[in-house]
KEKE-3310 file (N, C-alpha, C; in steps of 0.2 Angstrom, whole numbers, plus 5000, padded with zeros to 4 digits):
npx = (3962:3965:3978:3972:3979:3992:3990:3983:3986:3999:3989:3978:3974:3976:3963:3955:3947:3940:3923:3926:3931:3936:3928:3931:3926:3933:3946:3947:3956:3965:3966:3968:3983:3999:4006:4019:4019:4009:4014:4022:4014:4009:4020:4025:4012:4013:4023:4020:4009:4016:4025:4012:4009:4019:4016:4003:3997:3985:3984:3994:3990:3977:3981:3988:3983:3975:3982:3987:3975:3972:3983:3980:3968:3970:3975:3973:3958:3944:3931:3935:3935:3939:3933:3918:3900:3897:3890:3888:3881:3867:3866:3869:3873:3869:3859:3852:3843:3847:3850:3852:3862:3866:3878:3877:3866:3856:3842:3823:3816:3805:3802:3810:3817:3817:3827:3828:3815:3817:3812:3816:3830:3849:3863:3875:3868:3869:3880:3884:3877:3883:3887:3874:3870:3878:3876:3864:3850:3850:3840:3832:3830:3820:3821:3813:3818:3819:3819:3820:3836:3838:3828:3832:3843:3853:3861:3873:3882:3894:3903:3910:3896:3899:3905:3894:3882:3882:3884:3879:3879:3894:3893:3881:3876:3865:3860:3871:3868:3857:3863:3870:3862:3855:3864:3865:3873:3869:3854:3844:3837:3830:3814:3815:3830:3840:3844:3853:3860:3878:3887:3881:3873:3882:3883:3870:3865:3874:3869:3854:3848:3852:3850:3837:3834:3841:3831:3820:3824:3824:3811:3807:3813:3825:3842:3854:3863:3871:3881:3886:3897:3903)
npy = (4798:4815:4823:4834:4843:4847:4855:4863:4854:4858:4853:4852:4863:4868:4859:4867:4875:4869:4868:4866:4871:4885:4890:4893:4896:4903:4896:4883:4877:4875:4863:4852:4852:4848:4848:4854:4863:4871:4879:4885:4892:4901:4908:4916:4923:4932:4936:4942:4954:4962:4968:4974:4982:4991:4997:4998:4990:4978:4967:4960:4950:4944:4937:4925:4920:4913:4907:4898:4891:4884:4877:4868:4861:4855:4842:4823:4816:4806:4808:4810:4810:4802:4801:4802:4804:4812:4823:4832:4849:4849:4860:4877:4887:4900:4897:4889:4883:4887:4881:4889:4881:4879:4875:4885:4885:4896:4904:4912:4924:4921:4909:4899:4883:4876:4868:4851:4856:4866:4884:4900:4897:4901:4906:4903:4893:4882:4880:4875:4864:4855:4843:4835:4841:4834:4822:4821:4822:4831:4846:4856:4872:4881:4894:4908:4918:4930:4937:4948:4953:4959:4949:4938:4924:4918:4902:4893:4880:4875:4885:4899:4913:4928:4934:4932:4935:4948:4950:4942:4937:4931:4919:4914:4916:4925:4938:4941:4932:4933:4946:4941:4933:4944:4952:4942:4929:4916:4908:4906:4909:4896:4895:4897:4896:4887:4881:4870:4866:4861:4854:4839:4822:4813:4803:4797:4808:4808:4796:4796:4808:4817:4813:4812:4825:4829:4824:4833:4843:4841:4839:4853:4856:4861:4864:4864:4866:4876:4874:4879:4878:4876)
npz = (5552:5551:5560:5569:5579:5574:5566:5550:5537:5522:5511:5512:5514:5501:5495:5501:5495:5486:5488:5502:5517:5515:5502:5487:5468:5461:5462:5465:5456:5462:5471:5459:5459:5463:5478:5475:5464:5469:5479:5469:5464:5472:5476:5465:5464:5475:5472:5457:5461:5472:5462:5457:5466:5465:5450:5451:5440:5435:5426:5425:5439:5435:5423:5428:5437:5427:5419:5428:5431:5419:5418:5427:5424:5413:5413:5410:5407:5413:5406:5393:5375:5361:5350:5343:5341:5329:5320:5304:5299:5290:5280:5275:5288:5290:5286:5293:5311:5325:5341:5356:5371:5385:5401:5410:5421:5419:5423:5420:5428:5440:5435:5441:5444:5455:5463:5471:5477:5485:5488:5482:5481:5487:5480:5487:5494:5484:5483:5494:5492:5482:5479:5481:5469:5460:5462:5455:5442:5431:5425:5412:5408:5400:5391:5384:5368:5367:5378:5392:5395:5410:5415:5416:5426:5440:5445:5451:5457:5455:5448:5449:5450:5449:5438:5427:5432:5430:5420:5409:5397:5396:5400:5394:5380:5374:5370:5358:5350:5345:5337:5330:5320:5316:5308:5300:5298:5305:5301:5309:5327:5339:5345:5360:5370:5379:5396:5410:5425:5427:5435:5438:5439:5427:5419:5418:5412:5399:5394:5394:5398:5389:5378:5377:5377:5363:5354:5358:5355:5340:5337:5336:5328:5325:5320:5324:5339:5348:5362:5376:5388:5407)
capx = (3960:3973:3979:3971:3982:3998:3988:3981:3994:3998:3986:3971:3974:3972:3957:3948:3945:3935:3919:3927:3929:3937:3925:3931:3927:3938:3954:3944:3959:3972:3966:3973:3990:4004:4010:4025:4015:4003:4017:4025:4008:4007:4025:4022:4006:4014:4030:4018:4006:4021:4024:4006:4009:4022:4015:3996:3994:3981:3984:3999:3986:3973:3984:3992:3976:3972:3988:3986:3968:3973:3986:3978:3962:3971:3975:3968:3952:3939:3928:3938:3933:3944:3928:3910:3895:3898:3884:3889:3876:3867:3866:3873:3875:3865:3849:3847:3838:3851:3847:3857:3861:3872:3875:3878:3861:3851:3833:3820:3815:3798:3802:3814:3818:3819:3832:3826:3810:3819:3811:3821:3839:3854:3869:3877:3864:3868:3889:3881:3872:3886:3887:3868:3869:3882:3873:3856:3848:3850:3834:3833:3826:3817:3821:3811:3824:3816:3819:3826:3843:3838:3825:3839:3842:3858:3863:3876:3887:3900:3909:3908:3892:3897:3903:3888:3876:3884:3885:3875:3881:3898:3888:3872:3877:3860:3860:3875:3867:3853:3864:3872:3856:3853:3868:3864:3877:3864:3848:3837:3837:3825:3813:3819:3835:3840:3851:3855:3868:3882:3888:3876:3876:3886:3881:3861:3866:3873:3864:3847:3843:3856:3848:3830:3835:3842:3823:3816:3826:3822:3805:3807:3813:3832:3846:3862:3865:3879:3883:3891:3899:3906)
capy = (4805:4822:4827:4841:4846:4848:4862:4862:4852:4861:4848:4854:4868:4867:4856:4870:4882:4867:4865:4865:4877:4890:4889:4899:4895:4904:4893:4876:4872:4871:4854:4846:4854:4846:4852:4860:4867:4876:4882:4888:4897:4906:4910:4918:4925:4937:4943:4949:4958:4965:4972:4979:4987:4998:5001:4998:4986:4971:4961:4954:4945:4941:4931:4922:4916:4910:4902:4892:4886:4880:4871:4862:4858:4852:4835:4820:4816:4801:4810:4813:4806:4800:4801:4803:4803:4820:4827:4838:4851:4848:4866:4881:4891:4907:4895:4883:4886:4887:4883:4889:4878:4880:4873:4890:4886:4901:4904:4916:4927:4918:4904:4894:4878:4875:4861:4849:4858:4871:4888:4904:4893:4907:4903:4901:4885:4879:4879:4868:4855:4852:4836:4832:4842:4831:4815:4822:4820:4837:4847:4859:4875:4883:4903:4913:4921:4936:4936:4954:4953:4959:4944:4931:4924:4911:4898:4886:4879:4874:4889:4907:4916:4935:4939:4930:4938:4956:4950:4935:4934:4928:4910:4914:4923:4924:4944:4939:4928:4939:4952:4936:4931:4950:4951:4937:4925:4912:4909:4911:4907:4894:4902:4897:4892:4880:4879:4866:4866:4855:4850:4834:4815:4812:4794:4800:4816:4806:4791:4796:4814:4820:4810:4814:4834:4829:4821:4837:4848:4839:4840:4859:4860:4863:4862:4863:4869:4881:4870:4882:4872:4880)
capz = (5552:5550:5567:5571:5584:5571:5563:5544:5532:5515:5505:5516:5514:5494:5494:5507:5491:5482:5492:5507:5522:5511:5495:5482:5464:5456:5464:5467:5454:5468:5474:5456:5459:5468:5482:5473:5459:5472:5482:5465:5459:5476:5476:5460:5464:5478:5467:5454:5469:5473:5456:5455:5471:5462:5446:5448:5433:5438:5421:5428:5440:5431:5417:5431:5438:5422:5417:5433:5430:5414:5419:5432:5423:5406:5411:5406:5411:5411:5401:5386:5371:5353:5343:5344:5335:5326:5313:5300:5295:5282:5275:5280:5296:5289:5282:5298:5315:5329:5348:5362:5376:5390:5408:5416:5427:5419:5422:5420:5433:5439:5432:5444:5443:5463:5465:5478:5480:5488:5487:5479:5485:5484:5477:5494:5497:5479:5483:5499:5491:5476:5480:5479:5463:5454:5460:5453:5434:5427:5421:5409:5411:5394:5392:5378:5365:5368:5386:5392:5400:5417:5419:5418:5433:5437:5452:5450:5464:5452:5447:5453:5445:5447:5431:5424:5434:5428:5412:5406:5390:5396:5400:5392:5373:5368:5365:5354:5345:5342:5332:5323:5319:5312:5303:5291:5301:5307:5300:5314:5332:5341:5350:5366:5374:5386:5400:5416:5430:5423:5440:5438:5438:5421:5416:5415:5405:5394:5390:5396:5397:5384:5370:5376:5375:5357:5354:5359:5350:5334:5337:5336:5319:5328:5314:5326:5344:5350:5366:5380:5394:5411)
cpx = (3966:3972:3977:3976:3989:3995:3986:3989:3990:3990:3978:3970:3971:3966:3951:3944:3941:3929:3922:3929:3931:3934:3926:3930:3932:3945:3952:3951:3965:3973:3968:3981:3993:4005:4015:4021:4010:4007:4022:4020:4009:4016:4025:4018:4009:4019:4027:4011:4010:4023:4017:4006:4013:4019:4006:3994:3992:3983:3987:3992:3982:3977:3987:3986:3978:3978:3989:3980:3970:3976:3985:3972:3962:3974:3972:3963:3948:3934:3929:3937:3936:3939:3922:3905:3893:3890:3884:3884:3874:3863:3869:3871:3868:3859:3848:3845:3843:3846:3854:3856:3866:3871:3879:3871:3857:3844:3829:3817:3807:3797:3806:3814:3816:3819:3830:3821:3812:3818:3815:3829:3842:3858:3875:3873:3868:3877:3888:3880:3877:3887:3880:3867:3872:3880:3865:3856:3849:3844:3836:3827:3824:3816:3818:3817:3823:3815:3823:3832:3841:3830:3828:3842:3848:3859:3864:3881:3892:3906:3905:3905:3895:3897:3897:3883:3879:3883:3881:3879:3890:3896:3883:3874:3870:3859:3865:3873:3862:3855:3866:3866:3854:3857:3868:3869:3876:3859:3844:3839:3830:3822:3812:3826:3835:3847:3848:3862:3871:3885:3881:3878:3877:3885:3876:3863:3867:3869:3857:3842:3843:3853:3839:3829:3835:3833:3820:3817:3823:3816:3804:3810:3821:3836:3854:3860:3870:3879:3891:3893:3903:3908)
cpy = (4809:4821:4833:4847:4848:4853:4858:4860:4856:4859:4851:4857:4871:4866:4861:4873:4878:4864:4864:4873:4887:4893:4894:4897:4896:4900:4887:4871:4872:4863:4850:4848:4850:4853:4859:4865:4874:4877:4885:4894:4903:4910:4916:4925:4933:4941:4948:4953:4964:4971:4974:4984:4995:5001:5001:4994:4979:4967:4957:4946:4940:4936:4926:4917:4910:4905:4896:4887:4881:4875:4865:4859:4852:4845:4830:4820:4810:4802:4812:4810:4805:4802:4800:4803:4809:4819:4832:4842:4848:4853:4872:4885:4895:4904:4890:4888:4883:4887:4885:4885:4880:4877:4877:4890:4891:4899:4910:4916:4925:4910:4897:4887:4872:4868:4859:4852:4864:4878:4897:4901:4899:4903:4902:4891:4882:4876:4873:4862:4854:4846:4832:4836:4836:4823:4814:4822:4828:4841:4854:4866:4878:4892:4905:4918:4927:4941:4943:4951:4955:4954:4938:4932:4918:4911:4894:4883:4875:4879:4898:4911:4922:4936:4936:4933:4945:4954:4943:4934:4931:4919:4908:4918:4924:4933:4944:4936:4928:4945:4945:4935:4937:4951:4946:4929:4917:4912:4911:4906:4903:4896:4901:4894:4888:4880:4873:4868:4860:4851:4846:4827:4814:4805:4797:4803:4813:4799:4793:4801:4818:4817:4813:4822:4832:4827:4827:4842:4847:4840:4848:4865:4861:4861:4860:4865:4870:4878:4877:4879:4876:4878)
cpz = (5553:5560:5568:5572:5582:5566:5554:5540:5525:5509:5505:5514:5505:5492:5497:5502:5486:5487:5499:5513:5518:5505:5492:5474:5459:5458:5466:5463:5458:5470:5467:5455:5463:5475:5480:5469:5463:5474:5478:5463:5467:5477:5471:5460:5470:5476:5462:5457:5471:5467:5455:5459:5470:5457:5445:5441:5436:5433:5423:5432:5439:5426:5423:5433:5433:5419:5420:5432:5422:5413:5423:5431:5414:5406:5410:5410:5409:5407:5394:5381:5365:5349:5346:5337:5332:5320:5311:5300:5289:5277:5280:5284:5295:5286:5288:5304:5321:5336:5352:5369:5381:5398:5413:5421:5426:5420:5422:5426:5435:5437:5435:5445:5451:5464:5470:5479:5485:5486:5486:5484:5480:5480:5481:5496:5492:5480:5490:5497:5485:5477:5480:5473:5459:5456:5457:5445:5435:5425:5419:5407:5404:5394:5385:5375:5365:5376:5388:5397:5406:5420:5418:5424:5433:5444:5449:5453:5462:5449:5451:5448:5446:5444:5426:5426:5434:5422:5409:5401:5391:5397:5394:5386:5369:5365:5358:5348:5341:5337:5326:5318:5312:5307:5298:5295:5300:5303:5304:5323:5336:5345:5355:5367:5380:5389:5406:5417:5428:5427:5441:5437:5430:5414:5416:5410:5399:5392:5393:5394:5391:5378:5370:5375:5366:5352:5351:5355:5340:5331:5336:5332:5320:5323:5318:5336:5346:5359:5371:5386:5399:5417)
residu = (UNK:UNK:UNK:UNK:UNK:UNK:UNK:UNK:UNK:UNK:UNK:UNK:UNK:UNK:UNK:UNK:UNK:UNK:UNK:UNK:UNK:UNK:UNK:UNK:UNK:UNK:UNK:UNK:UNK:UNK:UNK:UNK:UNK:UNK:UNK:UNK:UNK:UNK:UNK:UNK:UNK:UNK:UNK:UNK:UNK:UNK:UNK:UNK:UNK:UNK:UNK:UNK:UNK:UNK:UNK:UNK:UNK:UNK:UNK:UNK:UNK:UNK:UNK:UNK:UNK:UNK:UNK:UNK:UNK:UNK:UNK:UNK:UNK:UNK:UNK:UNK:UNK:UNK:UNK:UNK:UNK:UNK:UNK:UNK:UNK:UNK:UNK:UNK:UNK:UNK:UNK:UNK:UNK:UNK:UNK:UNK:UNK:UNK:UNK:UNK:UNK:UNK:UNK:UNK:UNK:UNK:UNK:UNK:UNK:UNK:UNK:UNK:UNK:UNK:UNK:UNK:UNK:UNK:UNK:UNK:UNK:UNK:UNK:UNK:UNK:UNK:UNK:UNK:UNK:UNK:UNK:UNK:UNK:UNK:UNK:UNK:UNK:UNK:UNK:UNK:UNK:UNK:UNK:UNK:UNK:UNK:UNK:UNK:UNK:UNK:UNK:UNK:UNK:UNK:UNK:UNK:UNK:UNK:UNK:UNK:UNK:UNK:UNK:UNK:UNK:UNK:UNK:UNK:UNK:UNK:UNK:UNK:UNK:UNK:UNK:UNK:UNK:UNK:UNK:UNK:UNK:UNK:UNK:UNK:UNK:UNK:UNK:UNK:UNK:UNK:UNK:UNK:UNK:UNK:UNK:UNK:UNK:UNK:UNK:UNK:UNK:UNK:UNK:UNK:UNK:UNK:UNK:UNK:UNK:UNK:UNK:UNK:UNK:UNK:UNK:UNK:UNK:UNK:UNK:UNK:UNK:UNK:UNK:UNK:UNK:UNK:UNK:UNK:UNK:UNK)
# end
């Protein structure tokens, strides 16, 4: 075990903003950083701070974030795959019957899923128990495509919901895919969507649940699925 008594080492220090005492989703990617690399982002991070402080321009910030997430989320990974069991269409886009799925965690308002039997749980509990999510099967909560935007409802203790819960369609594109729809784009929309928390056990999803979603979709006339992943 760390020594306590020599104060937080840099590593800790990293690791506290995934799930640990510092929980921030938007910076959970410091724990795949090096040492160096994380003490090159924050080096960085305060020079252009610095420079907003003169001129007031946040982009600076913002790209930097993002330039760092990328880097620290873009190496390999066990989940990557050479090839799959792809399936073409088999007509186009603007004549089949699209579902949307996503594992932004949506649900309709009334409609809760309640993880664990747990009743209305915040999204403070949800960032608690990530660890009994990502060893749980997945369930999949069914939204009507007709559903207004302020009865969408989202908790998911793997990434930071706010801008989803201001904006749904950042997770959740289904207004969007409603005007595609009207513009001619797509043929039509299935009439409901589907989301799950994606932080979930991985081996079920796929061989298990994942194939018995695809089942159900079939049965429901579904030509494709627009797959959002978060």
């Amino acid at each position: 075990m760390p020594d306590e008594s020599q104060g937080e080492s840099f590593e800790a220090f990293k690791r506290s903003f995934a799930y640990g005492s510092r929980t921030d989703l938007n910076f959970k990617f410091l724990s795949n950083l090096s040492d160096e690399d994380a003490a090159q982002f924050f080096q960085d991070l305060l020079w252009k701070l610095g420079d907003s402080f003169d001129d007031g321009e946040l982009d600076r910030l913002v790209e930097h974030v993002y330039e760092w997430q990328v880097r620290a989320y873009s190496g390999e990974s066990e989940w990557a795959y050479a090839e799959g069991p792809f399936a073409p269409l088999q007509k186009p886009l603007s004549e089949s019957r699209l579902a949307l799925l996503t594992s932004s965690g949506h649900f309709v308002e009334g409609d809760d899923p309640e993880p664990f039997g747990v009743k209305h749980m915040t999204q403070e509990e949800a960032v608690e128990k990530i660890v009994d999510f990502i060893r749980s099967e997945p369930r999949l909560s069914f939204i009507p495509t007709d559903t207004p935007k302020g009865r969408l409802r989202v908790r998911h203790g793997g990434y930071d919901i706010r801008a989803a819960r201001t904006d749904p369609n950042v997770a959740f594109p289904l207004e969007i895919l409603v005007e595609l729809v009207r513009d001619g784009v797509i043929g039509e929309l299935a009439p409901q969507a589907f989301s799950f928390i994606g932080a979930c056990a991985q081996k079920p999803l796929l061989k298990e649940t994942g194939p018995q979603w695809v089942r159900l979709f079939q049965q429901h006339g579904i030509d494709a699925a627009l797959l959002v992943p978060v």
